[in-house]
C-alpha positions in Angstrom: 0.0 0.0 0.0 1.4 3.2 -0.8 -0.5 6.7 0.2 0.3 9.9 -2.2 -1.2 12.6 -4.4 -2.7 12.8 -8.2 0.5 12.9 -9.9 -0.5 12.2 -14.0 -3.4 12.0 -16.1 -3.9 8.8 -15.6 -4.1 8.7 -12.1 -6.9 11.5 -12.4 -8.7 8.9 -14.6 -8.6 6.1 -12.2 -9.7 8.8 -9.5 -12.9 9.5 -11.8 -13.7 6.1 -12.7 -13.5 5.5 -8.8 -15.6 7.9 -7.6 -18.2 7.7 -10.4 -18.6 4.0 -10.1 -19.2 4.7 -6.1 -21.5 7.2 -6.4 -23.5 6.9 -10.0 -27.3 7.5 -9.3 -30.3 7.4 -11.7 -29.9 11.5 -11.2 -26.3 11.6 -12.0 -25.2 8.2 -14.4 -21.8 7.1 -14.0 -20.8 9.0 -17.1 -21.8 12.5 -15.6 -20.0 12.0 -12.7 -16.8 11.0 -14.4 -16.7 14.1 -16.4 -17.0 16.1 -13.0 -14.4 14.3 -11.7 -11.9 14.8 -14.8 -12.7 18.1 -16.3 -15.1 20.4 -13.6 -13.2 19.6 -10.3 -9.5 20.5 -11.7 -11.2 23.8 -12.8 -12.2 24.5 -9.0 -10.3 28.0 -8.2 -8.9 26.1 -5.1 -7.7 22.9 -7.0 -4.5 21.3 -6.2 -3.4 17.9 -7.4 -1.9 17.2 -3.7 -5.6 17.4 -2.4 -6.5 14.5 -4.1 -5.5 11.5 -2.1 -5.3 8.0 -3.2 -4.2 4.7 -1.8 -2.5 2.6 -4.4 -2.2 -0.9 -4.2 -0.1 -3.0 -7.1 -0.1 0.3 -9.6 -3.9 0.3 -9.0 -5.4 3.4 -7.3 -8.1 1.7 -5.0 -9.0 4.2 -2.4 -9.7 7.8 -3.1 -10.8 11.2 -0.6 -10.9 15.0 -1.7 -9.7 17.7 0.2 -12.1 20.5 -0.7 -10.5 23.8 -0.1 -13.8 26.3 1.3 -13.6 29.5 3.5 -16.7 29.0 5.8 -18.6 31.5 8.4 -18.6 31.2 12.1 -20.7 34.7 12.8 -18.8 37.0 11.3 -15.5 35.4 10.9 -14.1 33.2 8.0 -12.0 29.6 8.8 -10.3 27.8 6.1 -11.9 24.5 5.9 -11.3 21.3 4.1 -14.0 19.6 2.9 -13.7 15.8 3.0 -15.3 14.6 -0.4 -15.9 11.4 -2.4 -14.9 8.5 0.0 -14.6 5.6 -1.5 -12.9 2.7 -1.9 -13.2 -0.2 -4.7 -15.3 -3.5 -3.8 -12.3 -5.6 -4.2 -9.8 -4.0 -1.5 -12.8 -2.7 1.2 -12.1 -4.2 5.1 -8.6 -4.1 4.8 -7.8 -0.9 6.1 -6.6 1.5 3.4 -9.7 4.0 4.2 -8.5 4.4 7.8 -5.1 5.0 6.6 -5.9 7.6 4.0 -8.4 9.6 6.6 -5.3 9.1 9.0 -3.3 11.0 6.0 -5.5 13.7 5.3 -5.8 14.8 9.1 -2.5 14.7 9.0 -1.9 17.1 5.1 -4.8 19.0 6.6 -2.9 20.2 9.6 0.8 20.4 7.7 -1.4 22.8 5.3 -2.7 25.1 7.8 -6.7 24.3 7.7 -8.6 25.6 10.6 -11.4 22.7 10.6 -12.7 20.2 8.4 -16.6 19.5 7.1 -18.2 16.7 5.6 -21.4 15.2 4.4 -21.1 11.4 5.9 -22.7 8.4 6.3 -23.7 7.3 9.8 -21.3 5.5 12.5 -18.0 5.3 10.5 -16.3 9.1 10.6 -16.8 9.4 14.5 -13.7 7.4 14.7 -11.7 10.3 13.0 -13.0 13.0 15.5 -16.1 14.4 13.5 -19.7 15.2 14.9 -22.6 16.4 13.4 -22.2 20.2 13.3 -25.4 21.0 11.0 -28.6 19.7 9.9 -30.7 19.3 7.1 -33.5 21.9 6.6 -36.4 21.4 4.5 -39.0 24.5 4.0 -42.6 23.0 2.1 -44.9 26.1 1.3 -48.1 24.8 -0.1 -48.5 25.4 -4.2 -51.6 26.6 -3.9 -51.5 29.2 -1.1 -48.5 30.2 -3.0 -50.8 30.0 -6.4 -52.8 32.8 -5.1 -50.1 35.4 -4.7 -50.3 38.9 -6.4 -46.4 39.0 -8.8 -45.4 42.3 -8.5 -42.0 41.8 -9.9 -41.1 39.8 -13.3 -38.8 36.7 -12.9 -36.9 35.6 -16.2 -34.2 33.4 -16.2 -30.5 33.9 -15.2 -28.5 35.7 -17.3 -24.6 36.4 -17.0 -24.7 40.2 -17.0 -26.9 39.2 -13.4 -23.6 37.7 -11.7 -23.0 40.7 -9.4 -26.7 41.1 -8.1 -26.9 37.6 -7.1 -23.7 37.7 -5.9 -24.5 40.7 -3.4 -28.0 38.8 -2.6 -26.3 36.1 -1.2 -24.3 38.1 0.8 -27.1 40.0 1.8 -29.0 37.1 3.5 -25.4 34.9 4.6 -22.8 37.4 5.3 -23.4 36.3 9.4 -24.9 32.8 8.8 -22.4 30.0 10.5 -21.6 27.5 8.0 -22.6 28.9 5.0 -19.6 29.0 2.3 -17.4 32.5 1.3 -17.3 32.5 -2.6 -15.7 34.4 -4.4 -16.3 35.2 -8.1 -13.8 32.6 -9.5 -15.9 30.1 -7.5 -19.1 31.5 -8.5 -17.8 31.5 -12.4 -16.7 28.1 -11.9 -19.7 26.0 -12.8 -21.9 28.2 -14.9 -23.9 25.3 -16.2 -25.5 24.9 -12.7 -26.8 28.4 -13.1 -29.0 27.7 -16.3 -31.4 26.2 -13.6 -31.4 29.8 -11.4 -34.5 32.4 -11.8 -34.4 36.3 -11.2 -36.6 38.6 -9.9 -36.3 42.0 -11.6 -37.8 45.4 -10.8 -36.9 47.2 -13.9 -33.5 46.0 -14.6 -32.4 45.9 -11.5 -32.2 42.0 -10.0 -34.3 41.8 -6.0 -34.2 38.3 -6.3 -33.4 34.7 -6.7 -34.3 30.9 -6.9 -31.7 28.0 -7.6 -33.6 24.6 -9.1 -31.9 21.5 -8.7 -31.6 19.5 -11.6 -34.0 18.0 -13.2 -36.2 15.9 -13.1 -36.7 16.7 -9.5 -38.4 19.9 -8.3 -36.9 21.5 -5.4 -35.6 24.9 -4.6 -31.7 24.3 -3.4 -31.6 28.1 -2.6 -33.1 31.4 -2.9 -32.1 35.0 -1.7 -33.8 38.5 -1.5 -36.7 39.4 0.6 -37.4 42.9 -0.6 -41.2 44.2 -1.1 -43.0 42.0 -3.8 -39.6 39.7 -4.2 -41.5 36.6 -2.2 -44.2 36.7 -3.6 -43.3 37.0 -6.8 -40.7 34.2 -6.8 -43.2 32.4 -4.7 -45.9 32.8 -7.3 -43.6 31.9 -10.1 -42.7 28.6 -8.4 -46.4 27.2 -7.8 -46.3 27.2 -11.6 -43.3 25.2 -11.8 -45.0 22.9 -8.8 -48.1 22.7 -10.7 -46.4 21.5 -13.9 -44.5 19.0 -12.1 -47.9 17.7 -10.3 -46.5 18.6 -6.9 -48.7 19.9 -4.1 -45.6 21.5 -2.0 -43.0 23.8 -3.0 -39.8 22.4 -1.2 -36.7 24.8 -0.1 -33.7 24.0 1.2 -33.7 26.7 3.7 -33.1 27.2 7.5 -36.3 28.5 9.1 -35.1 31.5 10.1 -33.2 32.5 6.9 -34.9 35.9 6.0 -36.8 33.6 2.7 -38.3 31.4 4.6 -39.6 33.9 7.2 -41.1 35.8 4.9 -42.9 32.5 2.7 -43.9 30.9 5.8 -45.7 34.8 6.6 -47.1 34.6 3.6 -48.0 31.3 3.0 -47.9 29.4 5.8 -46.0 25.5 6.1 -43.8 23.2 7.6 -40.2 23.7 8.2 -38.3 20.4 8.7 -34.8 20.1 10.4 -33.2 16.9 10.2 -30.4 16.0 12.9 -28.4 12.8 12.7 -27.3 11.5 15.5 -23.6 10.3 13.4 -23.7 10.8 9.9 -24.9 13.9 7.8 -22.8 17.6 8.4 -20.1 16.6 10.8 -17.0 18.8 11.4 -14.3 18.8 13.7 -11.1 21.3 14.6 -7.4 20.3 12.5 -6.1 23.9 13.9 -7.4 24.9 17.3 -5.1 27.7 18.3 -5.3 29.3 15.0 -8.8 28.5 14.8 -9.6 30.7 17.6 -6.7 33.6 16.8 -9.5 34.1 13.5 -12.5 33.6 15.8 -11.0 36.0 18.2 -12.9 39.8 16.9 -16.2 37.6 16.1 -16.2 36.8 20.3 -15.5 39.8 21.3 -18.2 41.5 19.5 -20.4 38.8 20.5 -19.2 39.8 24.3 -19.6 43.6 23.3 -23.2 42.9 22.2 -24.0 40.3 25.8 -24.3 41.0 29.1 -20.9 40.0 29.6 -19.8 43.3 27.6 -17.6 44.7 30.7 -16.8 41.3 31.9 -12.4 40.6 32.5 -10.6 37.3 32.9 -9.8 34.5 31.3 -11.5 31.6 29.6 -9.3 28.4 29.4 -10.4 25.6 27.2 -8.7 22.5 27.8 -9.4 19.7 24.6 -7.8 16.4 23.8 -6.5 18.6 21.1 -4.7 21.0 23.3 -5.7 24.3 25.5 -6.6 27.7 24.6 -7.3 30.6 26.5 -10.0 33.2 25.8 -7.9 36.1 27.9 -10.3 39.4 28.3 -8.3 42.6 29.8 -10.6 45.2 28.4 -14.2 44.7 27.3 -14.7 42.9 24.3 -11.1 42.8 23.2 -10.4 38.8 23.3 -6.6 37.9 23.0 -5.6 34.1 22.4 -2.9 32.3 23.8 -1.1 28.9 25.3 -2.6 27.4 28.3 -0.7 29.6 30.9 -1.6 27.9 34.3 -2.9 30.9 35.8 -6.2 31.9 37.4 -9.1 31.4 34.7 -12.8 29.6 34.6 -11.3 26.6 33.3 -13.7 24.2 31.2 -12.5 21.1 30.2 -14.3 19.1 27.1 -13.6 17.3 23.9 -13.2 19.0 20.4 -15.9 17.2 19.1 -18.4 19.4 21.6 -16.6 22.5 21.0 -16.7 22.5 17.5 -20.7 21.6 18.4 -20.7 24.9 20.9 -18.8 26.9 18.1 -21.1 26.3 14.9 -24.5 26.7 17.5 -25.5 23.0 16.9 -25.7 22.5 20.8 -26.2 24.7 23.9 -23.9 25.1 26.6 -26.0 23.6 29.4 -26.8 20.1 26.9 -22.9 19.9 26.1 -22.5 20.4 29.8 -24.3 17.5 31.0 -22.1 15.2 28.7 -19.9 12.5 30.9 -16.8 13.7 29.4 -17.3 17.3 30.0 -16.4 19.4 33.2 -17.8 22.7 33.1 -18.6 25.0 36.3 -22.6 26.1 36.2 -21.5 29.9 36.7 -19.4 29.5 33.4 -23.0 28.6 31.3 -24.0 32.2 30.7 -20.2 33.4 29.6 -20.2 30.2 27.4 -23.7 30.7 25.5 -22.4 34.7 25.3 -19.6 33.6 23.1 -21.7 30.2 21.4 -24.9 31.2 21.4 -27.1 28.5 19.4 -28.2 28.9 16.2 -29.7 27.4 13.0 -25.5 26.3 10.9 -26.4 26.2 7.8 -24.1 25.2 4.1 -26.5 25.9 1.4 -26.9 22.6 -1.5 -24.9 24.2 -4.2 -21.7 24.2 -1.8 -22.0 20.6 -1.1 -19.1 18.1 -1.9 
């Protein structure tokens, strides 16, 4: 067995043929996915061979995981993540270890790069082992078609058209510029895959863009995200989409949306419906820290504001978190101003728990007091408040076109 990188042509063709033969669907054939595999993915602005990791065994590549290289939100602060995408290993060669080794390997290329944490979409009771917890779930959003039918549409909607880039761009922004979880991208990134974006809709006033709705692929109908919740954008998006539901014979307009994203606020307002959150209890969004101490250098302004804007916004001393993973210390010598540094021994509330519930008290997925009561977690009750100050819980949230 012999772990490395893509090195040639070829070995990007065994890679494909790997991943597409794992993960072929009646939605996406073996022969789409193969073609993602070789041509879209070493267009990726954040492509490097050397994140493509393979096991080879006899000249034959027979294991296979992607690094994904992502900027991700946590509040207001950006983390470089690596994604962990299409895991697989050939039928021949599973059960004799090569998958734990390569995971073992890209922990370890992870951390020699300089990631902050790592994210991925997993199957239940296997990635555990390697130190990842669910961090997110699933949201569904169904607004009925024909409540949604009976909706005034102030506003045109058209399809997507190039010249719209930076109006989308700015919408999502708009709604997920403070959203934990959700996925920085850049124009490159947006540019990347235009093809996706045949399947997008606008909502113009004039010629100015208020609006948007992302369709998956066909044949399904579902919304995989939308953006804009300015007067008559809604509705008129809304109104569009009970035509598409209709024409598809579907009763239910489904959204891939948090409730409390400012879309599905204002559909569930208008419409009424049932918003769906799906937690695993080992499988699905899991994360976990590679780079604690740097991890927290980044998240250091995002506390303090969220200190600044608590009832902890005078409050001085010093948080130390002690992980399996190492010790950090949250130290506070004027309000809101966080600095990070090395467990120093001194006088501090001092909270001791693994990384797997602090990366659950970072992205919002738990509360304090439920990660508290956890048999491997010692934290004093007068730390709680401080503690949900600085993690308050949330709705985490990666929207469907980021997935990997």
């Amino acid at each position: 067995m012999r772990i490395r990188h893509v090195q040639s042509e070829d070995d990007l063709r065994q890679a494909a043929d790997l991943v597409a033969q794992a993960f072929a669907s009646p939605n996406e054939p073996y022969g789409c996915l193969y073609e993602h595999v070789l041509k879209a993915v070493p267009h990726d602005p954040t492509y490097r061979p050397e994140n493509v990791r393979l096991v080879e065994v006899d000249g034959e590549v027979v294991s296979h995981v992607m690094v994904v290289d992502r900027i991700v939100r946590v509040g207001g602060a950006t983390l470089r993540m690596g994604g962990i995408s299409g895991v697989t290993t050939r039928s021949a060669h599973r059960r004799r270890g090569y998958m734990r080794a390569l995971m073992e390997d890209c922990l370890a290329y992870m951390e020699r790069q300089g990631y902050d944490i790592s994210l991925l979409d997993g199957i239940p009771d296997f990635y555990h082992r390697f130190g990842y917890v669910p961090v997110m779930p699933k949201y569904t959003l169904r607004i009925p078609a024909a409540e949604a039918e009976k909706l005034a549409q102030p506003l045109r909607v058209r399809r997507f058209r190039k010249s719209d880039l930076p109006a989308l761009m700015a919408l999502y922004r708009a709604d997920n510029g403070q959203r934990t979880g959700t996925v920085v991208r850049t124009e490159a990134y947006w540019r990347w895959r235009p093809k996706r974006l045949r399947h997008c809709w606008v909502a113009v006033d004039g010629q100015v863009v208020r609006g948007y709705v992302w369709l998956a692929e066909p044949p399904g109908f579902r919304v995989i995200e939308a953006a804009g919740d300015g007067p008559g954008v809604v509705e008129s998006l809304l109104r569009f989409l009970a035509r598409r539901a209709k024409a598809a014979y579907a009763a239910e307009i489904p959204l891939g949306l948090p409730p409390d994203h400012p879309f599905a606020r204002r559909a569930l307002a208008l419409c009424g419906g049932e918003a769906t959150v799906r937690v695993s209890r080992s499988g699905g969004w899991m994360g976990r820290f590679i780079g604690l101490r740097g991890s927290f250098e980044r998240l250091a302004g995002e506390l303090g504001e969220r200190l600044r804007r608590s009832a902890f916004k005078d409050w001085r001393g010093t948080l130390r978190l002690a992980t399996d993973l190492g010790t950090v210390e949250l130290h506070v010598a004027e309000p809101g101003e966080i600095a990070v540094r090395e467990g120093s021994g001194g006088r501090a509330v001092v909270c001791e728990l693994p990384q797997t519930a602090l990366i659950q008290l970072l992205f919002g997925y738990r509360d304090a007091a439920e990660v508290a009561a956890d048999p491997d977690v010692a934290i004093p009750e007068e730390a709680l408040p401080l503690l949900r100050a600085l993690f308050p819980p949330g709705h985490p949230f990666i929207a469907e076109p980021d997935y990997f």
